[in-house]
C-alpha positions in Angstrom: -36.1 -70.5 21.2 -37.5 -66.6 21.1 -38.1 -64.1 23.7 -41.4 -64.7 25.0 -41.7 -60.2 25.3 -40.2 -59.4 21.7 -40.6 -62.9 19.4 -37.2 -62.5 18.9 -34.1 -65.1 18.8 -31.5 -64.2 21.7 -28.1 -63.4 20.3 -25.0 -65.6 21.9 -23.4 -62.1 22.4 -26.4 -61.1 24.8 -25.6 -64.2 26.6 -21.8 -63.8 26.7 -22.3 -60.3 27.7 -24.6 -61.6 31.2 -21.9 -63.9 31.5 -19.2 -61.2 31.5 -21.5 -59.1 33.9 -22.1 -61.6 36.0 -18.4 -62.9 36.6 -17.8 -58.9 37.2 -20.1 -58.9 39.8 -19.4 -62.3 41.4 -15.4 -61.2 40.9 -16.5 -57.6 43.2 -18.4 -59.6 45.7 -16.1 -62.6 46.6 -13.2 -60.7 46.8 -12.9 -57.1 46.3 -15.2 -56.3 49.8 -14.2 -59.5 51.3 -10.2 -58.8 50.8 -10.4 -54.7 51.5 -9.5 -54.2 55.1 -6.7 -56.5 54.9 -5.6 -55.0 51.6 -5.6 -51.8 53.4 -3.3 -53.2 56.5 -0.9 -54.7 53.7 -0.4 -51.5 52.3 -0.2 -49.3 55.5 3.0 -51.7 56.8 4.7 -51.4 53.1 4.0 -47.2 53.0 6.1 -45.3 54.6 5.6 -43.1 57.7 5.8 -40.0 56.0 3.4 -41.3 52.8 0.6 -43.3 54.8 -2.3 -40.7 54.6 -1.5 -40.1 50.7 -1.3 -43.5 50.3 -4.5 -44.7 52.0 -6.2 -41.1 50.2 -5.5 -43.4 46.6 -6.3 -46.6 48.0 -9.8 -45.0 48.8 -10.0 -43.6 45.2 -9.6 -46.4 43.4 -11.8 -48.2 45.9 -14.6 -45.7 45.4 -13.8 -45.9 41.1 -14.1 -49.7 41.2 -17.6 -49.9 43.9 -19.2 -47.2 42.7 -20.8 -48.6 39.2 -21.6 -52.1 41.3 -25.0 -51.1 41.9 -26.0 -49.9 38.4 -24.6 -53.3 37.1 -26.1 -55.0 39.9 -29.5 -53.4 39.0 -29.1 -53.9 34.9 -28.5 -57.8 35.8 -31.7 -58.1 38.5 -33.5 -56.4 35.4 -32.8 -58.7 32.9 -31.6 -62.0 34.5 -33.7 -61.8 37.7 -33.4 -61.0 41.7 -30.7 -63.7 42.4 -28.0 -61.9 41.0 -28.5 -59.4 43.3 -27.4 -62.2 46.0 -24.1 -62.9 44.2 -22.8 -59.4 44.6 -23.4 -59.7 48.3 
């Protein structure tokens, strides 16, 4: 079987890669967004009083470290696996 754009053979490591990238994205989308706000209210009723806004302030940081490159690997997968995978991440 060859790439119909280069003639060449795909690699099984380009297709365990889009695998990888694609269980990433499915792992973000089904329950990283969809678990957040109650992931938030967990924490808030085990921090204490006097720690809640610093402990909400790194929740949001490693929120914002984990969502940020979504999109980028969202976009590398629509490029070279097609517009459906856009759907998964959502």
């Amino acid at each position: 079987m060859t790439d119909a754009k280069s003639g060449d053979v795909p690699q099984k490591s380009d297709n365990l890669t889009a695998r990888l990238q694609q269980g990433s994205v499915s792992t973000i989308g089904l329950f990283f967004y969809t678990l957040f706000n109650i992931f938030n209210a967990a924490v808030m009723d085990v921090a204490g009083s006097h720690v809640q806004a610093a402990t909400y302030g790194h929740t949001s940081l490693i929120t914002q470290l984990v969502v940020i490159p979504a999109p980028m690997i969202t976009g590398y997968l629509i490029g070279g696996l097609g517009i459906k995978f856009a759907f998964v991440l959502a």
